[in-house]
C-alpha positions as CSV (number, residue, x, y, z in Angstrom):
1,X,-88.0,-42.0,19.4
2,X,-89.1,-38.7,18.2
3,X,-86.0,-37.0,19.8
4,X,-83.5,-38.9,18.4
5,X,-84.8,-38.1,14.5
6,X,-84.8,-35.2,15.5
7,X,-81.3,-35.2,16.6
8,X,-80.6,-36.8,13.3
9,X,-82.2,-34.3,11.6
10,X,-79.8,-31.6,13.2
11,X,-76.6,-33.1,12.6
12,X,-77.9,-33.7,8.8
13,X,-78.2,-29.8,8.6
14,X,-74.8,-29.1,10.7
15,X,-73.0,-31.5,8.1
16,X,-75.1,-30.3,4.8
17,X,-74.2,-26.5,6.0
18,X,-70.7,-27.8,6.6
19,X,-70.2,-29.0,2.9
20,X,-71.9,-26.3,1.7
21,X,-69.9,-23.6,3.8
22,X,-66.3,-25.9,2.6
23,X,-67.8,-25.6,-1.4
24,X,-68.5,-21.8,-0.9
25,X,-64.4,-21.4,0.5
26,X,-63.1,-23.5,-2.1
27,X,-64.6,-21.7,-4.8
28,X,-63.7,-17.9,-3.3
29,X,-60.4,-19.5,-2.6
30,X,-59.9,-20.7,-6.4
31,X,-61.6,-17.9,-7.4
32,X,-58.9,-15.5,-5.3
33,X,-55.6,-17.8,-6.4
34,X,-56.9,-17.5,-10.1
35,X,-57.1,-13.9,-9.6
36,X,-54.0,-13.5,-7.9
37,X,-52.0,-15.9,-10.5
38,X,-53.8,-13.2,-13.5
39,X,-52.0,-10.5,-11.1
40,X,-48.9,-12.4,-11.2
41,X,-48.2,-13.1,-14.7
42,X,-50.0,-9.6,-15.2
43,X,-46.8,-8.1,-13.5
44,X,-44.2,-10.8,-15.4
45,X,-45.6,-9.9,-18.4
46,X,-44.8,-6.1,-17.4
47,X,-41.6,-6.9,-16.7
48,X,-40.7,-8.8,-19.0
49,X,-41.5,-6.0,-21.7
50,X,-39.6,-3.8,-19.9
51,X,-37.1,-5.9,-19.5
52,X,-37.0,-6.1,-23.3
53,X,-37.0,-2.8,-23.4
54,X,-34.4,-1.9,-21.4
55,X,-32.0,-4.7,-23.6
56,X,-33.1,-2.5,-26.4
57,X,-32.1,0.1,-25.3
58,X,-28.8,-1.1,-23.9
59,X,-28.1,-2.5,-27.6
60,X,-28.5,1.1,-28.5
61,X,-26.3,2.8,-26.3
62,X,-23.8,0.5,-26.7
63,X,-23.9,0.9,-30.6
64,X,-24.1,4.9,-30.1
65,X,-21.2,4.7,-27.8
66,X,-19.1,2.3,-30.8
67,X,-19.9,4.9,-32.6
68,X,-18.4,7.3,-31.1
69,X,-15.3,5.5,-29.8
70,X,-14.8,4.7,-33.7
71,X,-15.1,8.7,-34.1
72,X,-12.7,9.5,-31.1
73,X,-10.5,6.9,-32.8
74,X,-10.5,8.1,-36.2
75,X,-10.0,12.0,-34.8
76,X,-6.9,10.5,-32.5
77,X,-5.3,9.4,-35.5
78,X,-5.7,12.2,-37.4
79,X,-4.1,13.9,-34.4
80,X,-1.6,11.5,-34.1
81,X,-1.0,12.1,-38.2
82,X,0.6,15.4,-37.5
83,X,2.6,14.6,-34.2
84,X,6.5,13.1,-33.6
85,X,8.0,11.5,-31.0
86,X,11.8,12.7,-30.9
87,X,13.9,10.4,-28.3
88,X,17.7,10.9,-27.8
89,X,17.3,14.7,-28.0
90,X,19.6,16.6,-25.8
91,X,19.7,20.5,-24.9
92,X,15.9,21.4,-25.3
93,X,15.9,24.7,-23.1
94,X,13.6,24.9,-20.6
95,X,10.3,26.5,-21.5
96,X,11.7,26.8,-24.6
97,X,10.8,23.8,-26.3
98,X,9.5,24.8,-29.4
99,X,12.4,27.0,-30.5
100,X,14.7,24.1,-29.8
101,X,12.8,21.9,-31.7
102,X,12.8,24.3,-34.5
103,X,16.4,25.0,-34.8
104,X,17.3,21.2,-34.8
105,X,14.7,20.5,-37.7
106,X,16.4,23.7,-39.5
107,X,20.0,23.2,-38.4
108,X,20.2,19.3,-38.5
109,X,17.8,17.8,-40.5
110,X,17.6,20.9,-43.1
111,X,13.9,21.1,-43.0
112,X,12.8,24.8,-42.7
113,X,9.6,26.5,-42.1
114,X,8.1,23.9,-40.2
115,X,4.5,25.4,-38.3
116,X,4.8,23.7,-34.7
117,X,1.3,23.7,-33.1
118,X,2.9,22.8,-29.3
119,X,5.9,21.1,-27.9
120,X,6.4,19.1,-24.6
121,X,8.5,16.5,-22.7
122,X,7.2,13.2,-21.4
123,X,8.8,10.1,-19.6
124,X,10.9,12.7,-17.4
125,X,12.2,14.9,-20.6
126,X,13.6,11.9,-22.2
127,X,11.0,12.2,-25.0
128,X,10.1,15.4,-26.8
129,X,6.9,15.2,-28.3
130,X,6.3,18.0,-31.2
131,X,2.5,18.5,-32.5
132,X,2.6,20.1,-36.2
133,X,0.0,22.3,-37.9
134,X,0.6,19.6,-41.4
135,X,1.0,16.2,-42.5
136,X,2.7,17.5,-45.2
137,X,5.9,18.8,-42.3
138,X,5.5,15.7,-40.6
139,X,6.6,14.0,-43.8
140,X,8.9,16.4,-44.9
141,X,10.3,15.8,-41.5
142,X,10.4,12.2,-41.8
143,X,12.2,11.9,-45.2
144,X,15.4,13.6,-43.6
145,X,15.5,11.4,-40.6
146,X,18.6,9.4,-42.4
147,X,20.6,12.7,-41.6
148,X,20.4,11.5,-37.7
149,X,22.4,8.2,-38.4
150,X,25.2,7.9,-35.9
151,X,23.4,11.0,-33.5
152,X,21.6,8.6,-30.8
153,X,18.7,10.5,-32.0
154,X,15.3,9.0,-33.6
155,X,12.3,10.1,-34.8
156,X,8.9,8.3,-35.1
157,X,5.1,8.7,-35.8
158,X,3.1,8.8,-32.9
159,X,0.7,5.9,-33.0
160,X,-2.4,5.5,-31.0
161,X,-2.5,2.5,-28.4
162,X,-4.4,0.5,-30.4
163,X,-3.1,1.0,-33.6
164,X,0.3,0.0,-32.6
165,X,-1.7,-3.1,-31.0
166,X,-3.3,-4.1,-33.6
167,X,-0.5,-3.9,-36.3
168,X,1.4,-6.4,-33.7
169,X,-1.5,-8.6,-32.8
170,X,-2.6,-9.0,-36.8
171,X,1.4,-10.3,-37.2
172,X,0.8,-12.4,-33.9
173,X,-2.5,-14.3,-35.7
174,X,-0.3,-14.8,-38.8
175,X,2.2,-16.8,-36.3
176,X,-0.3,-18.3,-34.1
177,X,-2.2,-19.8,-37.1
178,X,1.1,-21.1,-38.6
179,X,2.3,-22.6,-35.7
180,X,-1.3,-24.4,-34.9
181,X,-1.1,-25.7,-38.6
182,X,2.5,-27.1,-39.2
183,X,3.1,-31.0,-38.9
184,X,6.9,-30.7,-38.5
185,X,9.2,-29.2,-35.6
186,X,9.5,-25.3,-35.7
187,X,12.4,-22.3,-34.9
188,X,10.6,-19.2,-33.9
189,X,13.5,-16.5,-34.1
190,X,13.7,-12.6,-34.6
191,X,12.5,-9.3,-33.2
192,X,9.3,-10.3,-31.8
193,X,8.6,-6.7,-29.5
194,X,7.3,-8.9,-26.9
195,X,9.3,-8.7,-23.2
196,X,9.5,-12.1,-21.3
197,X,11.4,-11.3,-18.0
198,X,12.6,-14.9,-16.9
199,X,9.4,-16.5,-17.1
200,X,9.0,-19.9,-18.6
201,X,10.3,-22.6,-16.3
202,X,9.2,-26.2,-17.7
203,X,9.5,-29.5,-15.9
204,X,12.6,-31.5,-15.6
205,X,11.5,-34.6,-17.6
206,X,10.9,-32.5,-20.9
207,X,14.6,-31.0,-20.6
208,X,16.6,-34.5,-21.1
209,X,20.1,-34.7,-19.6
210,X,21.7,-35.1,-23.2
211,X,20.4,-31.7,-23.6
212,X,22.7,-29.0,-23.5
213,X,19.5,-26.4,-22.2
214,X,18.6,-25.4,-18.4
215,X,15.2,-25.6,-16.8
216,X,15.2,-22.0,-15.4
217,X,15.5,-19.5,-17.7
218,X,17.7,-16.2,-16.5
219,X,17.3,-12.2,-18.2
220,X,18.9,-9.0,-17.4
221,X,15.1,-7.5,-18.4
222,X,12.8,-8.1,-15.8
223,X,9.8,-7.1,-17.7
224,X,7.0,-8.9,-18.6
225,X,4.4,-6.9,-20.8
226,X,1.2,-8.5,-22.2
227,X,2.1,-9.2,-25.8
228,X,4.7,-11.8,-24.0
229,X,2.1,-13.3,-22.0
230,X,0.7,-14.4,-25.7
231,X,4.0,-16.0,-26.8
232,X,4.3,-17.5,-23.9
233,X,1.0,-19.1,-24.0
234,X,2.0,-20.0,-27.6
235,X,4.8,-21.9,-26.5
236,X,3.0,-23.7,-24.2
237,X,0.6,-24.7,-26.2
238,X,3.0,-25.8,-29.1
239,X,5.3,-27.4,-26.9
240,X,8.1,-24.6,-27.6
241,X,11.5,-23.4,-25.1
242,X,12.8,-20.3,-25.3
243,X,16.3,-20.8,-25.7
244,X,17.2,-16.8,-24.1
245,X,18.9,-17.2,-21.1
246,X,19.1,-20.8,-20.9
247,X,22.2,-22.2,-22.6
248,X,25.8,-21.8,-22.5
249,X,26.4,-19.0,-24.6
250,X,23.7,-16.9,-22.8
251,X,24.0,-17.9,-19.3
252,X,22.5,-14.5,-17.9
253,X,20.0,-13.6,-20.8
254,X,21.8,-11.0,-22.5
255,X,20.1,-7.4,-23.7
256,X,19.3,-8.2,-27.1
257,X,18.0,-4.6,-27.8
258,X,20.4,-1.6,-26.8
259,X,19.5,2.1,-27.7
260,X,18.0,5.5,-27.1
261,X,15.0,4.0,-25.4
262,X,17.2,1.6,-22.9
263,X,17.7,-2.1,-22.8
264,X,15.4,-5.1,-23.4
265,X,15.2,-8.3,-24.4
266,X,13.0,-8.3,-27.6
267,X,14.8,-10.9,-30.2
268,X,13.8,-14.2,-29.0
269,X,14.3,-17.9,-30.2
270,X,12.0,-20.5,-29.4
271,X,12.3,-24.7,-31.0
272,X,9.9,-27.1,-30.5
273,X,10.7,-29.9,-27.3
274,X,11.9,-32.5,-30.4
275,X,14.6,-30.1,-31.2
276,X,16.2,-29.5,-28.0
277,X,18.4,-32.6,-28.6
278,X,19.9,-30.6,-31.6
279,X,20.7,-27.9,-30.0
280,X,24.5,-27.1,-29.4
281,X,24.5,-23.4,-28.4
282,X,22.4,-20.2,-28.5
283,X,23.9,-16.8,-27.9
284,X,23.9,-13.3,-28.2
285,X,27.0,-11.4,-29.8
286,X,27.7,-7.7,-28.7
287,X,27.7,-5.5,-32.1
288,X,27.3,-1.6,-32.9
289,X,26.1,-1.6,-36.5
290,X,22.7,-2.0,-34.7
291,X,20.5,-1.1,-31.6
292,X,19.6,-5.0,-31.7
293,X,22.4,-7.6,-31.1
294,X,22.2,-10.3,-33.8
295,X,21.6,-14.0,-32.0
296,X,23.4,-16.6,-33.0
297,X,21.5,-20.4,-32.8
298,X,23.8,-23.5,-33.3
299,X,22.7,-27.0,-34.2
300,X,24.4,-30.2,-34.0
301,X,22.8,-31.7,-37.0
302,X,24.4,-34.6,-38.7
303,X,24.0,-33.8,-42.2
304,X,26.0,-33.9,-45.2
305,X,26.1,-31.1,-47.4
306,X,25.9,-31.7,-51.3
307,X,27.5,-29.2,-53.4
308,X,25.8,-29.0,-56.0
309,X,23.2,-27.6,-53.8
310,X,25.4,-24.8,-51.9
311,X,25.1,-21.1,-52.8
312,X,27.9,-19.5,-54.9
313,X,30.4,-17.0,-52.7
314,X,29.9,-13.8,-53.7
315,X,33.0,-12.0,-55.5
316,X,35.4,-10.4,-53.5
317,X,37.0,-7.5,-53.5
318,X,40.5,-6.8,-54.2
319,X,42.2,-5.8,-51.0
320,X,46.0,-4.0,-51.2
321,X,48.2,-3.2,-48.9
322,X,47.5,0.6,-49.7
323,X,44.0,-0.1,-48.8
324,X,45.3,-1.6,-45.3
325,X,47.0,1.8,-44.4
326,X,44.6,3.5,-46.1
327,X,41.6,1.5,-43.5
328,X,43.6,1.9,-41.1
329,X,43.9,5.6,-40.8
330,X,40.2,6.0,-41.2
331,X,39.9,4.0,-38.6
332,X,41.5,5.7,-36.3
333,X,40.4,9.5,-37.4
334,X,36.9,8.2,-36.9
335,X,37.0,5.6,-34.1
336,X,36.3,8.1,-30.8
337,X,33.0,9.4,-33.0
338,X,31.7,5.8,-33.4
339,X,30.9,4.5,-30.3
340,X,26.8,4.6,-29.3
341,X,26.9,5.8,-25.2
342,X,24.1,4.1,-24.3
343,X,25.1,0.8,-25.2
344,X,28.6,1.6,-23.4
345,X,26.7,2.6,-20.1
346,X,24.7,-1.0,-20.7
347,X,28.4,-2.2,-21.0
348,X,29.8,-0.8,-18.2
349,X,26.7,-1.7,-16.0
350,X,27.0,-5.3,-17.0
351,X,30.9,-5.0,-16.8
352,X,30.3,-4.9,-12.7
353,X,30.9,-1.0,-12.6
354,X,28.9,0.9,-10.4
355,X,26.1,2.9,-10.9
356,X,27.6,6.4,-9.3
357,X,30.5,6.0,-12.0
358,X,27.8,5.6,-15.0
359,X,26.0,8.5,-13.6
360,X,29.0,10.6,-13.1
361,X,30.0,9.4,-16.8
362,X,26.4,10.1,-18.3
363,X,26.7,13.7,-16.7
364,X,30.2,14.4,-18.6
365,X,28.1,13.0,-21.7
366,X,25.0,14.7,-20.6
367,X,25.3,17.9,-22.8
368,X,27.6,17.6,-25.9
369,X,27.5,18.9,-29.1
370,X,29.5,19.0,-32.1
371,X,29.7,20.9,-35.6
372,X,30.8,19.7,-39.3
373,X,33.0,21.1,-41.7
374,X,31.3,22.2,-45.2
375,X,32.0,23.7,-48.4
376,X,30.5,27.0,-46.6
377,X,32.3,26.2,-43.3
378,X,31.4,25.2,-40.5
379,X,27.7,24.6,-39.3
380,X,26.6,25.5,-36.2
381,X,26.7,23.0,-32.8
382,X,24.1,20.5,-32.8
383,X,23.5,18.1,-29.9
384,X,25.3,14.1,-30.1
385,X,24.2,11.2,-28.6
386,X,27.6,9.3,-30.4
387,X,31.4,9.5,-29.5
388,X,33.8,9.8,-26.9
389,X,35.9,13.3,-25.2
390,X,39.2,13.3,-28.0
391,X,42.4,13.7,-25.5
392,X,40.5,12.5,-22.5
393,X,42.3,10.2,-20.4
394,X,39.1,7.7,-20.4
395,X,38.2,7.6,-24.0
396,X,40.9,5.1,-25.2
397,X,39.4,2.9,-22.0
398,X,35.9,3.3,-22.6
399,X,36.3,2.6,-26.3
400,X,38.1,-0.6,-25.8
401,X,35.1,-1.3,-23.0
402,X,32.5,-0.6,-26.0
């Protein structure tokens, strides 16, 4: 009897140590993960606040470095203030540039005196770019630049990137907002200085067979550049076609643009889908009085017109038949010196003739020059970008071609 209270006794103080030893672990054990949680969000905290100072100081750096892009811009375009791009400029010596340059400001625009900082070529010598010492030349420069009608020659400002972006993208908005807020059907039409290539292909369904438009759109330009990524986007959110290389009249997608610089097509028409019913022919017609062909859009609208609302003719003038001999001989004195040669190489080209004969034809071209009579005499040569070889056995061919 004795034993087994004692027994009893024991396993009392095996379970009361037990409990007592499982209190003692919990508590170093709560103790420990409260300590280790302190530790924890001791180290979040940390990083957190430098975390937050690291954001800080990102915000700074990226303000410093706005800063200093707006300072990098504002020096380019006072760089860009006093520098020309000349295109169309033949017969610049070789590592001679700036005398060139300098006798064609003196000899064909009449601007003297100019103070050249630098001269070089870019896009393989096709472009001569000349850096001046003063706005004040640049303008000078720019004021005579109606002497170089007729030349193939062309002088502009040199614009950074993103000015010339932004003066396009700020016209683009104007467009875009017009577009999004107009209730009735639209014609987008003009030089919009975007490049397309072919792109644009819609479904069948919107195209109805009355239509007189294709699905596929074809273009002798294969570009596409980001600014027409934007109109195309704006199309297809409007529900607009672009009519350019999709109708009758323009059944290969015609160069609407044809000058110093090459070919494109830049002047673009675009209707809304309700329109395309009304449509009866878009084309592009093949005039010199401009480097951009004017576009013609034709509707089939079933109107009448009243007169009382038509615009008066304006007054003509008085033609004889001395003025028709008179035309006629002016006409042919000046008719060789008229024609542009790069639009008649974009001619030929498109005429099926091959590329070896317009190289051979561009290297009899390559190099000419003329001079005018004056009062004083006659000036010296200056390079031409017009015209056609007077008693060469082509000319009379190639201007009927042009």
């Amino acid at each position: 009897m004795a034993s087994k209270k004692l027994q009893q006794e024991v396993n009392y103080g095996e379970e009361e140590f037990f409990i007592k030893m499982s209190n003692l672990l919990d508590s170093k054990m709560a103790t420990l993960v409260e300590q280790h949680i302190v530790r924890i969000e001791g180290k979040i905290d940390t990083l957190i606040s430098e975390n937050n100072n690291l954001n800080k100081e990102i915000l700074s750096l990226k303000e410093e470095n706005k800063v200093i892009k707006n300072n990098l811009q504002v020096l380019l375009r006072k760089s860009k203030a006093k520098t020309l791009i000349i295109g169309g400029l033949g017969g610049v010596k070789e590592g001679n540039y700036l005398n060139s340059v300098q006798e064609f400001f003196s000899k064909v625009l009449g601007v003297s005196d100019i103070m050249i900082d630098r001269v070089f070529l870019i896009r393989e010598g096709k472009l001569v770019v000349v850096e001046l010492l003063k706005v004040s030349d640049v303008q000078q420069i720019l004021r005579n630049v109606n002497k170089l009608k007729g030349t193939g020659i062309w002088i502009n400002k040199d614009l950074s990137y993103q000015d010339r972006g932004s003066h396009w993208r700020e016209d683009f908005e104007g467009v875009y907002d017009f577009v999004s807020n107009c209730q009735v059907n639209i014609v987008i039409v003009g030089d919009l200085n975007i490049r397309i290539g072919n792109a644009q292909i819609v479904p069948a369904e919107i195209i109805e067979s009355k239509s007189k438009v294709n699905v596929e759109r074809s273009s002798k330009d294969k570009v596409v550049n980001s600014k027409g990524k934007m109109f195309l986007e704006l199309c297809d959110n409007y529900n607009c076609l672009v009519l350019n290389g999709r109708t009758q009249g323009d059944l290969c997608g015609e160069f609407t643009y044809v000058g110093g610089q090459g070919c494109s097509v830049n002047d673009i028409c675009a209707v809304s889908y309700a329109l395309l019913d009304r449509i009866y022919d878009f084309k592009v017609i093949p005039k010199l009085f401009s480097d951009h062909m004017p576009i013609c859009l034709t509707l089939n609208l079933n109107i009448q017109f009243k007169k009382d609302l038509l615009l008066p003719l304006l007054p003509k003038l008085q033609w004889t038949t001395i003025d028709k001999h008179n035309f006629k001989n002016k006409l042919e004195e000046s008719a060789f010196d008229s024609p542009d040669r790069n639009h008649l190489y974009c001619k030929l080209y498109n005429l099926g003739l091959s590329t070896k004969f317009i190289n051979v034809l561009q290297g009899l071209y390559r190099n000419t020059e003329s001079s005018v009579w004056t009062v004083d005499g006659v000036t010296s040569s200056f390079p031409t970008g017009t015209g056609l070889k007077q008693g060469c056995l082509l000319s009379p061919m190639l201007f009927l071609c042009s």
